[in-house]
VEXKE-885710 format. One record per residue (C-alpha): residue number from 1; x, y, z; residue in three letters. Coordinates in steps of 0.5 Angstrom, whole numbers, plus 500, padded with zeros to 3 digits. Each point is the difference from the previous one (the first is absolute). Layout:
<sites>
+-----+-----+-----+-----+---------+
: num :  xx :  yy :  zz : residuo :
+-----+-----+-----+-----+---------+
: NUM :   X :   Y :   Z :     ala :
...
+-----+-----+-----+-----+---------+
</sites>
This chain:
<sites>
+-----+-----+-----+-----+---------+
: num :  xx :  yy :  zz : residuo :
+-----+-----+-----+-----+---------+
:   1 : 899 : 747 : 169 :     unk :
:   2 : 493 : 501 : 500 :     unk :
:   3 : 497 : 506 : 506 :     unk :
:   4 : 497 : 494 : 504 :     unk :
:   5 : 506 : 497 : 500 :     unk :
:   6 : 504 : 506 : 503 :     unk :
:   7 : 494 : 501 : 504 :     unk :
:   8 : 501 : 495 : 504 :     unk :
:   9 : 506 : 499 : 500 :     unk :
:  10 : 501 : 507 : 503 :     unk :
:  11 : 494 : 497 : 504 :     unk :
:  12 : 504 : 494 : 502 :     unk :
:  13 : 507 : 504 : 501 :     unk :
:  14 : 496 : 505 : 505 :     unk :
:  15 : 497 : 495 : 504 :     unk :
:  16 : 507 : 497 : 500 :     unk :
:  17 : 504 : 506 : 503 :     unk :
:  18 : 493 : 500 : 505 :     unk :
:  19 : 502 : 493 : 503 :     unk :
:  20 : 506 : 501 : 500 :     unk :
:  21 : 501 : 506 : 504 :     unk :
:  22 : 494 : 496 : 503 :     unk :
:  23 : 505 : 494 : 502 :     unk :
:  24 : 506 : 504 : 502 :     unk :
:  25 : 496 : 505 : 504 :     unk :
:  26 : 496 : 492 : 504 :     unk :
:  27 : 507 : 499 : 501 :     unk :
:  28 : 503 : 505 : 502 :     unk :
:  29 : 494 : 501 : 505 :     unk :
:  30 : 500 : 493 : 503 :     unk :
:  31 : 508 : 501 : 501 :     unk :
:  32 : 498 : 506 : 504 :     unk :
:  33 : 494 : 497 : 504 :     unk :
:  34 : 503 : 493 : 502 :     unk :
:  35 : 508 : 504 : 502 :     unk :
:  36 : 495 : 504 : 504 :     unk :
:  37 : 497 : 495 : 504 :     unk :
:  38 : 507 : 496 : 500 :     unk :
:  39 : 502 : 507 : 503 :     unk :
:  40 : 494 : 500 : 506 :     unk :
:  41 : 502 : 493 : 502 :     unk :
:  42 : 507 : 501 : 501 :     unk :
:  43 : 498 : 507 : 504 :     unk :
:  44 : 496 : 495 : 504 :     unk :
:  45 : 506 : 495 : 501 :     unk :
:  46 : 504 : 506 : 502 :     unk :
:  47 : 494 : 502 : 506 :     unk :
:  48 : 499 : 493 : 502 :     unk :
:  49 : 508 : 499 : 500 :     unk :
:  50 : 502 : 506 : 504 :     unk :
:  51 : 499 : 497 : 507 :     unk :
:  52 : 504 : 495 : 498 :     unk :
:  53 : 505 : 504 : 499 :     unk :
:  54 : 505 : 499 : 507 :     unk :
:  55 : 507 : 504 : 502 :     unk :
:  56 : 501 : 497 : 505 :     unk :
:  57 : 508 : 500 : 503 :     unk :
:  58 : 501 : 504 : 494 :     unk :
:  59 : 499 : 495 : 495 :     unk :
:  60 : 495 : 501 : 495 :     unk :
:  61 : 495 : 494 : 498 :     unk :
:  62 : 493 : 497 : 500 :     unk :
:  63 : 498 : 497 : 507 :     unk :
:  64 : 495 : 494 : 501 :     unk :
:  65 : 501 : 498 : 491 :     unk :
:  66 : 496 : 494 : 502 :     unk :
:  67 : 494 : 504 : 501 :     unk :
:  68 : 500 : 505 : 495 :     unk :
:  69 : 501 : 496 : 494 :     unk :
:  70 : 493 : 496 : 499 :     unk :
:  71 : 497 : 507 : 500 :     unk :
:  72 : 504 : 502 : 494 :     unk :
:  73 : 498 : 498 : 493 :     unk :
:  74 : 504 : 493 : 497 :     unk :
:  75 : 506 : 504 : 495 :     unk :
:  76 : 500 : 506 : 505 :     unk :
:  77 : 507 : 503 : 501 :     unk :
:  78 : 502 : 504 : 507 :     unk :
:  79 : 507 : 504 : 500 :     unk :
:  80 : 502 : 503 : 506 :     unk :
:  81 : 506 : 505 : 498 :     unk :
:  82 : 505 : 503 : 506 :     unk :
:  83 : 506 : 504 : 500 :     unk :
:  84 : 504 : 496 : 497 :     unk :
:  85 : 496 : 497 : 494 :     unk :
:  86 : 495 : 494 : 501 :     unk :
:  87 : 499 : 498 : 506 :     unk :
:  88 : 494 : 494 : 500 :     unk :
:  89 : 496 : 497 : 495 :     unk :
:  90 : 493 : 496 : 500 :     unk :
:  91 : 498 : 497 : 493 :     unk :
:  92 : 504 : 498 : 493 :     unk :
:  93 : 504 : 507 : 501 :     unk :
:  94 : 503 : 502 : 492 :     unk :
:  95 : 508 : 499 : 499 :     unk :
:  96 : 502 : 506 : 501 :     unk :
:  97 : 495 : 503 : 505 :     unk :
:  98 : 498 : 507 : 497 :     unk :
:  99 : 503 : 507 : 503 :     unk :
: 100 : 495 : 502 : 505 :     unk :
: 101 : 496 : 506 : 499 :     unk :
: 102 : 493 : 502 : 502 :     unk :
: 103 : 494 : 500 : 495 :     unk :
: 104 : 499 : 494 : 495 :     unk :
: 105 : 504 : 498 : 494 :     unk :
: 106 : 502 : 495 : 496 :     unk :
: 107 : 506 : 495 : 500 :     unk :
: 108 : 503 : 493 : 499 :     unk :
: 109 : 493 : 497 : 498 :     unk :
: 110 : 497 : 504 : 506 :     unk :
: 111 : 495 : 505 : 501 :     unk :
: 112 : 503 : 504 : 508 :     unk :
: 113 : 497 : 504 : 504 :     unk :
: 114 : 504 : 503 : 506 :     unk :
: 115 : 499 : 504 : 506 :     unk :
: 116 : 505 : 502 : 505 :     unk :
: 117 : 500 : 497 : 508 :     unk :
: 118 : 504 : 501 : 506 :     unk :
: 119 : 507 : 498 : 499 :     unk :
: 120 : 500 : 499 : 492 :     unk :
: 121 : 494 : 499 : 495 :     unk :
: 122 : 495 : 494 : 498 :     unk :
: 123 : 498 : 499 : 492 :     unk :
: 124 : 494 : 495 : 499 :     unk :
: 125 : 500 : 497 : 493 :     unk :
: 126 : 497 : 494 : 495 :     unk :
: 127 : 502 : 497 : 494 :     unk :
: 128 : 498 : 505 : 493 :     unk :
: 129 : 499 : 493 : 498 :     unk :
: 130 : 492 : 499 : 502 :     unk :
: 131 : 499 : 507 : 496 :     unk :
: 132 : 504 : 499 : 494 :     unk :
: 133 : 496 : 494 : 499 :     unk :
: 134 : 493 : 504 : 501 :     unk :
: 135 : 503 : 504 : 495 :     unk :
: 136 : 503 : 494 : 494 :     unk :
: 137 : 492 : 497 : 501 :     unk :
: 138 : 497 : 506 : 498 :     unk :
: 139 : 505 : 501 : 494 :     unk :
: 140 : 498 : 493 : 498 :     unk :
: 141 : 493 : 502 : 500 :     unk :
: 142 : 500 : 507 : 496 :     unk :
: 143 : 505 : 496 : 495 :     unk :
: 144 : 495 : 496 : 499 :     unk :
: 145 : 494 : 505 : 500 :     unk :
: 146 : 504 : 505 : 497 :     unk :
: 147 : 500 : 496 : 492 :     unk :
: 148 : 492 : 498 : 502 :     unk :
: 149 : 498 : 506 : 501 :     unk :
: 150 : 504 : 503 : 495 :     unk :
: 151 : 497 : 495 : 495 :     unk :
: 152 : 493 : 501 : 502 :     unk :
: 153 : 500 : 508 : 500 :     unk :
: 154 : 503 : 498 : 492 :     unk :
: 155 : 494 : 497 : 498 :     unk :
: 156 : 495 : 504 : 505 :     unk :
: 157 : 504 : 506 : 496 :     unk :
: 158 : 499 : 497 : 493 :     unk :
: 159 : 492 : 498 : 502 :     unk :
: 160 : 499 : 507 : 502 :     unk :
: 161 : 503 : 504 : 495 :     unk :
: 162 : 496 : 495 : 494 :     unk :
: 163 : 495 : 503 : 504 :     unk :
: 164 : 501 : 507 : 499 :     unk :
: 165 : 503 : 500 : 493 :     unk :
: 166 : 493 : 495 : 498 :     unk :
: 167 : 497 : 507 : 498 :     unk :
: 168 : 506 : 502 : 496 :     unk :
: 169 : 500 : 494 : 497 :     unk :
: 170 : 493 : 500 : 498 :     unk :
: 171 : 501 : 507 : 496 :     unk :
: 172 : 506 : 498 : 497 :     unk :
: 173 : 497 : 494 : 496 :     unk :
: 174 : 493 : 504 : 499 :     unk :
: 175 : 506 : 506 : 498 :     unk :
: 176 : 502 : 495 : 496 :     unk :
: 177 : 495 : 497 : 496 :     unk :
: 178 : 497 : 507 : 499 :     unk :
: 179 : 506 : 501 : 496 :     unk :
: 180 : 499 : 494 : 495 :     unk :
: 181 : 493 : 500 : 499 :     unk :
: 182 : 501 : 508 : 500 :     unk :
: 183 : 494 : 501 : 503 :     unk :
: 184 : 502 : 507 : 503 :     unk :
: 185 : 493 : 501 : 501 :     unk :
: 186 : 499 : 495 : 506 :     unk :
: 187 : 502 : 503 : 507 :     unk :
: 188 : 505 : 496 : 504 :     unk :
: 189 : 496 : 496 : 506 :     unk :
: 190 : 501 : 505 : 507 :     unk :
: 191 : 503 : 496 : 506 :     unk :
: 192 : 495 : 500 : 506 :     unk :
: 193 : 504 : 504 : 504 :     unk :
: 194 : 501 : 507 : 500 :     unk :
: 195 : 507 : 500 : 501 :     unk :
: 196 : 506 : 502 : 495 :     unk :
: 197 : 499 : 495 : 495 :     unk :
: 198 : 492 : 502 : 500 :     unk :
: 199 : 502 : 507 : 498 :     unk :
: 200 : 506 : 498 : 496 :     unk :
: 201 : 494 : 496 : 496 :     unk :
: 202 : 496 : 506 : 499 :     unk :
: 203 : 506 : 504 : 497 :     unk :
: 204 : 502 : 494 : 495 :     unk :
: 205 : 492 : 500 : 497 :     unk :
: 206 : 500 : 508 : 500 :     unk :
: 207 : 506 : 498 : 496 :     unk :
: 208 : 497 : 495 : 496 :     unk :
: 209 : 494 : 504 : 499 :     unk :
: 210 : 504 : 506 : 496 :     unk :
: 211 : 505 : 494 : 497 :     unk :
: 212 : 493 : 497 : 497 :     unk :
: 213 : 496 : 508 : 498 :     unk :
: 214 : 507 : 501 : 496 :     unk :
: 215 : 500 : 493 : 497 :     unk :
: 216 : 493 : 501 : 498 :     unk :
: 217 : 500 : 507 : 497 :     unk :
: 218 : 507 : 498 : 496 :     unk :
: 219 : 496 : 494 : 498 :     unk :
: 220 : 494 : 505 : 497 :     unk :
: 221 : 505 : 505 : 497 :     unk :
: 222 : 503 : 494 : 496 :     unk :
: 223 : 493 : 497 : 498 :     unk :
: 224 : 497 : 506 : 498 :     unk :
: 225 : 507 : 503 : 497 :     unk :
: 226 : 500 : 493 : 496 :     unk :
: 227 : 493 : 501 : 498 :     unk :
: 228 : 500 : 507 : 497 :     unk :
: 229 : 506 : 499 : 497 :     unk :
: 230 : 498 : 494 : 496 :     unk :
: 231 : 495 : 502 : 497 :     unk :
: 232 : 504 : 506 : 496 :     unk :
: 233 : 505 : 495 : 498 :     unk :
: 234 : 495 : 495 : 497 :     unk :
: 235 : 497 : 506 : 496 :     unk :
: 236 : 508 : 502 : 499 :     unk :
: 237 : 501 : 494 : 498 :     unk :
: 238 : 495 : 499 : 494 :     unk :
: 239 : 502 : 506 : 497 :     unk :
: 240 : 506 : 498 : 499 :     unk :
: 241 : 498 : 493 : 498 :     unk :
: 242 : 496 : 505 : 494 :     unk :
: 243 : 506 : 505 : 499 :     unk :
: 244 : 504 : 494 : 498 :     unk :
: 245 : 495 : 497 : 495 :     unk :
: 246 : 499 : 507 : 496 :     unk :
: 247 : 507 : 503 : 501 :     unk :
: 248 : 505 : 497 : 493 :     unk :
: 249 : 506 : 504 : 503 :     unk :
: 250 : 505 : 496 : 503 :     unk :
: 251 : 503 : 505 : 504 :     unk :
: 252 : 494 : 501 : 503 :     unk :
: 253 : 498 : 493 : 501 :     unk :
: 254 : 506 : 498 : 504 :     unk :
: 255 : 499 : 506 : 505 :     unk :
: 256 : 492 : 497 : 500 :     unk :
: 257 : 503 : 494 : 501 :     unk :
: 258 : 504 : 502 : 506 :     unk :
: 259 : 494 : 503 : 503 :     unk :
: 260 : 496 : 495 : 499 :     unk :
: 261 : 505 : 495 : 503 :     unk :
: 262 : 500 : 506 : 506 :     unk :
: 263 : 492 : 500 : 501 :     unk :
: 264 : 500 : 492 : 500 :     unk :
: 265 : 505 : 499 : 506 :     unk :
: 266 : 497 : 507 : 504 :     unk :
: 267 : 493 : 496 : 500 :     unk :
: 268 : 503 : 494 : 501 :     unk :
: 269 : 504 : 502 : 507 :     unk :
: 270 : 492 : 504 : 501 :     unk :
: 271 : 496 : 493 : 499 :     unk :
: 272 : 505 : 497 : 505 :     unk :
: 273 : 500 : 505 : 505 :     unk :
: 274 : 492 : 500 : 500 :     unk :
: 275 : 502 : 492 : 501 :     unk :
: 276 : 504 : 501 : 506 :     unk :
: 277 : 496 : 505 : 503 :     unk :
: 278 : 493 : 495 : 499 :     unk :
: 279 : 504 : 494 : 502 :     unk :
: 280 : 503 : 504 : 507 :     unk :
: 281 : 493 : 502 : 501 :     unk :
: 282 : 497 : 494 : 498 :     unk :
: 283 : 496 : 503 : 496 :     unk :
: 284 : 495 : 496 : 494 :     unk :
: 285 : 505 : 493 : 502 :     unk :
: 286 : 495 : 493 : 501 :     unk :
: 287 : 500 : 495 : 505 :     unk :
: 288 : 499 : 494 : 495 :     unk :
: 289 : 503 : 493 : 500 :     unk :
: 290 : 507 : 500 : 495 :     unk :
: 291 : 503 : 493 : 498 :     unk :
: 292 : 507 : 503 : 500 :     unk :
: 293 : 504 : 495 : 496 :     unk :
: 294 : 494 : 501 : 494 :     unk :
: 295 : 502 : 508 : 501 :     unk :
: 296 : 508 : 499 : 500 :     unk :
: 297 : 499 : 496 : 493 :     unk :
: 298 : 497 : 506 : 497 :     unk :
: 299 : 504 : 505 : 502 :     unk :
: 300 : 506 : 496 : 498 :     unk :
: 301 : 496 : 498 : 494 :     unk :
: 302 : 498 : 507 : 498 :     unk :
: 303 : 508 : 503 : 501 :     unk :
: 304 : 503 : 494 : 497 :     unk :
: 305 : 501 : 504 : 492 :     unk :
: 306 : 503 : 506 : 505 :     unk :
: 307 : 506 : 495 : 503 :     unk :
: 308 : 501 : 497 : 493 :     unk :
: 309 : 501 : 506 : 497 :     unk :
: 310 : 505 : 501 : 504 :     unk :
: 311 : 503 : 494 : 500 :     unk :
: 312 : 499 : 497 : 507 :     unk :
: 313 : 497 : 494 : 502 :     unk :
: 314 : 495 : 500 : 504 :     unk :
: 315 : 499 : 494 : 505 :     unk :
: 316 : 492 : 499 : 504 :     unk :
: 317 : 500 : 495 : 506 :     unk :
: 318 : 493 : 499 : 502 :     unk :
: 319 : 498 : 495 : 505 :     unk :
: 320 : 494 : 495 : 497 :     unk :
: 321 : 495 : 501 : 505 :     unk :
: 322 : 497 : 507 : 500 :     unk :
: 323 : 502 : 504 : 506 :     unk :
: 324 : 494 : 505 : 501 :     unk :
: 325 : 500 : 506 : 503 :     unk :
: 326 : 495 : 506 : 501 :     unk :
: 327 : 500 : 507 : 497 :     unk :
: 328 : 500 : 504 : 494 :     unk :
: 329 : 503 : 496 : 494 :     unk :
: 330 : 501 : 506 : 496 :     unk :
: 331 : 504 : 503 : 505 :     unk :
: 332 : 503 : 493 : 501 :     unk :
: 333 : 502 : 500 : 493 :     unk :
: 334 : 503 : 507 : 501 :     unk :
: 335 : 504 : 498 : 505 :     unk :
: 336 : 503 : 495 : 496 :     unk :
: 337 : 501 : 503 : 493 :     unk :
: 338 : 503 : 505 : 504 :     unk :
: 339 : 505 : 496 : 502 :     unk :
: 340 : 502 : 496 : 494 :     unk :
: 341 : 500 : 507 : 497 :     unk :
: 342 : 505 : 502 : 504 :     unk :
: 343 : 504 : 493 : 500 :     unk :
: 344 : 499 : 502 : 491 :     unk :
: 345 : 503 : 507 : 502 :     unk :
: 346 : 506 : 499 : 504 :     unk :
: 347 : 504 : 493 : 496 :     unk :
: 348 : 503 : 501 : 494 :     unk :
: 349 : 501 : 493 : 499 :     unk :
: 350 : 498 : 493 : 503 :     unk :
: 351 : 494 : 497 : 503 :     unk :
: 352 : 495 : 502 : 505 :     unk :
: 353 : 496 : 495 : 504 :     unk :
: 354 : 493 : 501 : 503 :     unk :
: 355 : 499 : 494 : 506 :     unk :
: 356 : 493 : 500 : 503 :     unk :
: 357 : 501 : 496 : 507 :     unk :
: 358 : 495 : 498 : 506 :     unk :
: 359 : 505 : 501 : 507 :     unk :
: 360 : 495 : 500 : 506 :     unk :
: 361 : 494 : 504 : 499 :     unk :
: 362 : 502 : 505 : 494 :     unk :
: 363 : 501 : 499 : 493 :     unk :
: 364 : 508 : 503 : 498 :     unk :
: 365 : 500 : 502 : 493 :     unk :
: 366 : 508 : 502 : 499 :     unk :
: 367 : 503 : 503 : 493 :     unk :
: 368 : 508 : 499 : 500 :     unk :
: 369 : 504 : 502 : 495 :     unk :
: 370 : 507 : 501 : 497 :     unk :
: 371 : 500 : 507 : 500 :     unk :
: 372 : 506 : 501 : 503 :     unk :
: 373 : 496 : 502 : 507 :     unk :
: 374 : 499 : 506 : 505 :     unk :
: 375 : 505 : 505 : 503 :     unk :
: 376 : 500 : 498 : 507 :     unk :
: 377 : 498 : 507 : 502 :     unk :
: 378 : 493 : 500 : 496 :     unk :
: 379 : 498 : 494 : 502 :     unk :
: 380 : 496 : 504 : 507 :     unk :
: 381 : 497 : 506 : 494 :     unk :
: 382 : 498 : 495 : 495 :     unk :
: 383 : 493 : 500 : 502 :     unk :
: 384 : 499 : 508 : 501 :     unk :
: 385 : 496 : 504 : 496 :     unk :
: 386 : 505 : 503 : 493 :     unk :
: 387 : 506 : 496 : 503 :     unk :
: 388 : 505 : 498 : 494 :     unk :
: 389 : 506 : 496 : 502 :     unk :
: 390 : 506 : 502 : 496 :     unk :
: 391 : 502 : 494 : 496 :     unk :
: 392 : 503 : 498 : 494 :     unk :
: 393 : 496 : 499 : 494 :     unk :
: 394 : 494 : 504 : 504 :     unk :
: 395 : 494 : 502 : 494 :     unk :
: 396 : 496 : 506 : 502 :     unk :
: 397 : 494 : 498 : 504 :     unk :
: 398 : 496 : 504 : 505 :     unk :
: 399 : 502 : 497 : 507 :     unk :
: 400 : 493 : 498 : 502 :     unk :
: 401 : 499 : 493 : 497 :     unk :
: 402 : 503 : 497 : 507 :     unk :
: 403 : 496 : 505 : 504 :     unk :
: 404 : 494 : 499 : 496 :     unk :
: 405 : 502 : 491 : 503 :     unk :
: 406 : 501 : 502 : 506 :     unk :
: 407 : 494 : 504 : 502 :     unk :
: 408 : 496 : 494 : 496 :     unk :
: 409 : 504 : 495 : 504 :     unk :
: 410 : 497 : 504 : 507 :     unk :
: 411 : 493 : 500 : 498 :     unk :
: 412 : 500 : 493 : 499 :     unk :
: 413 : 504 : 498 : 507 :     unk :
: 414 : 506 : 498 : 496 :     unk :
: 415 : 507 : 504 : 500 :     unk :
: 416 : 506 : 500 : 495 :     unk :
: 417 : 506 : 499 : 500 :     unk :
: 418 : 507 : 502 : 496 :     unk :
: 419 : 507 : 496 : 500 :     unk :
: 420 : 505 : 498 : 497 :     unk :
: 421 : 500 : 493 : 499 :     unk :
: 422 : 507 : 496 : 497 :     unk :
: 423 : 498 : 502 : 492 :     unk :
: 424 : 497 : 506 : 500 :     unk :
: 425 : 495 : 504 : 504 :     unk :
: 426 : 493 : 497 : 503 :     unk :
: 427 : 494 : 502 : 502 :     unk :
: 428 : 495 : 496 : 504 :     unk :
: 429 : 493 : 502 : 501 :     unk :
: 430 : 496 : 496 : 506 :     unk :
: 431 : 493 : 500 : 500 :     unk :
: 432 : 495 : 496 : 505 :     unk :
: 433 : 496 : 494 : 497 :     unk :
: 434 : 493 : 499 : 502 :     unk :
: 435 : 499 : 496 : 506 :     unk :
: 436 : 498 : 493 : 495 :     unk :
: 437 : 506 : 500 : 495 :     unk :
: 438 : 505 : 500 : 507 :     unk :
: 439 : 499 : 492 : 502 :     unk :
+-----+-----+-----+-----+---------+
</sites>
């Protein structure tokens, strides 16, 4: 569930819990304002009623009724108790008439107020029903309200907090694509206000600004370290390369050997690290048309003697129509090589195809094989520097030629992916097209 959701849901839940106290508390209030007004109207029915109220030869009841009825309200009730119980009533009494008493009360269906008079006691009292139905309007009304403002306070919640979340949002995705394109260089955008989010930006770009220093310098150390290193392993290597045409002794030739096969793979992970380096950075990579099915064929064409040493089919599918694309084609080519050598490296026997589609925008190259695929948990590593999964028929590589793809594949706006597919591992390597060859 994402946080604007629990927001507004914590949001709604609140305004519920307040609408309902609300509610609760307008009913309870008007119940008290409408018993109270009921109760003044039976203290002035008792104040009119008492001078009616006649003793006389000791009997107990109300005199000249005639005149006293008109001034009461139509479902006015007038109970007059002597000693011995219920002496005279006016009105639709309830059946049985409540035990009198001073002060109000509820009983029957009736709200009473008693007070006491010569010889016995008068209730006044009116049918609650009048109030009840006040009461049940009232229910209806927030039954009705209650869901409307609900939904309202739901939705008016879920605007406001998109509202608020809109700069999260915004970093996020620049976060994001700052990540991809790994321009740790470019700081994030600061929102307008300077709230919480506007400091918590500012920590973020300091963050960014150390991760890119570290990055730059450890991209300096390896470029400079390539560099001077490759130097002494030419020079190392053409010693060898003379040592070996002068020495006769056998012994002594298969240690040069050795040495020299050493020196060649030392200068190989040099040439490819100085190649990763220059292909994250950028650096001497052109900006030119690449026509991607004539670069696919060569490619494929150039490896071809290795497959079949091996004993493994290769298998080209390329489109008829040239898909272009721009970039380096040196560093395009690479890219590919790269993969249709680590295809070659990792299928002991079988076949290996390389498809070149267009999907949409981008051009997908994807190089399957029969490899026996890759171990789940290597699949998130697979592209990091050095990183070897831990395979059945694996030969000694560097571990930077999927390294080395990914940073190509960045440089050009494009991305690479691992999986396995239904016969063995697949590789995939997206790239944007020119905007002429996408119709």
């Amino acid at each position: 569930m994402s946080l604007r959701l629990r927001l507004t849901l914590f949001y709604t839940l609140l305004v519920a819990g307040v609408l309902l106290l609300a509610g609760l508390g307008l009913r309870l209030g008007l119940a008290r304002i409408l018993q109270a007004e009921l109760d003044q109207r039976l203290q002035e029915a008792l104040v009119l009623a008492q001078p009616w109220v006649n003793s006389d030869n000791g009997r107990l009841g109300f005199s000249q009724e005639g005149e006293l009825l008109p001034k009461l309200p139509p479902d006015m009730v007038l109970l007059l108790y002597g000693p011995k119980g219920l002496a005279e009533g006016l009105g639709r009494a309830p059946h049985p008439p409540p035990a009198p008493r001073v002060g109000c009360f509820a009983a029957t269906g009736f709200r009473f107020c008693g007070t006491r008079v010569d010889g016995g006691m008068l209730l006044a009292g009116r049918l609650l029903a009048g109030l009840e139905a006040s009461l049940r309007a009232l229910e209806r009304v927030l039954f009705w309200v209650f869901p409307a403002a609900l939904g309202l306070a739901l939705a008016l919640g879920y605007f406001l907090v998109g509202r608020a979340l809109r700069p999260v949002r915004t970093l996020t995705l620049a976060a994001r694509e700052r990540a991809q394109s790994r321009s740790w260089n470019r700081p994030l955008p600061l929102p307008v206000a300077r709230d919480e989010l506007f400091t918590l930006s500012q920590a973020f770009n300091a963050l960014l600004a150390s991760l890119g220093q570290l990055i730059e310098n450890e991209r300096r150390f390896t470029q400079d370290a390539a560099h001077e290193l490759r130097t002494p392993l030419t020079v190392l290597l053409g010693r060898l390369e003379q040592a070996q045409e002068k020495n006769h002794d056998p012994q002594v030739a298969q240690a040069l050997d050795s040495a020299y096969r050493s020196t060649q793979r030392l200068l190989a992970l040099v040439e490819k690290l100085l190649q990763l380096v220059r292909a994250e950075a950028g650096q001497g990579l052109a900006r030119e048309r690449v026509a991607l099915n004539e670069l696919a064929a060569e490619v494929a064409e150039d490896l071809l003697p290795l497959f079949e040493a091996k004993g493994l089919a290769l298998r080209v599918s390329l489109p008829e129509r040239p898909l272009l694309a721009t970039g380096d084609r040196l560093a395009l080519g690479l890219a590919l090589r790269n993969l249709l050598e680590n295809a070659l490296k990792f299928t002991p026997a079988g076949e290996v195809w390389v498809t070149l589609r267009q999907l949409g925008a981008e051009a997908l190259v994807e190089v399957e094989d029969t490899g026996g695929g890759i171990p789940e948990a290597a699949l998130p590593h697979l592209f990091e520097r050095f990183y070897q999964a831990q395979v059945e028929h694996r030969r000694s590589g560097s571990g930077l030629g999927l390294a080395l793809v990914a940073a190509i594949a960045r440089w050009h706006g494009g991305r690479v992916e691992a999986a396995n597919g239904p016969r063995g591992a697949r590789f995939r390597l997206w790239l944007p097209m020119q905007a002429s060859t996408t119709h």
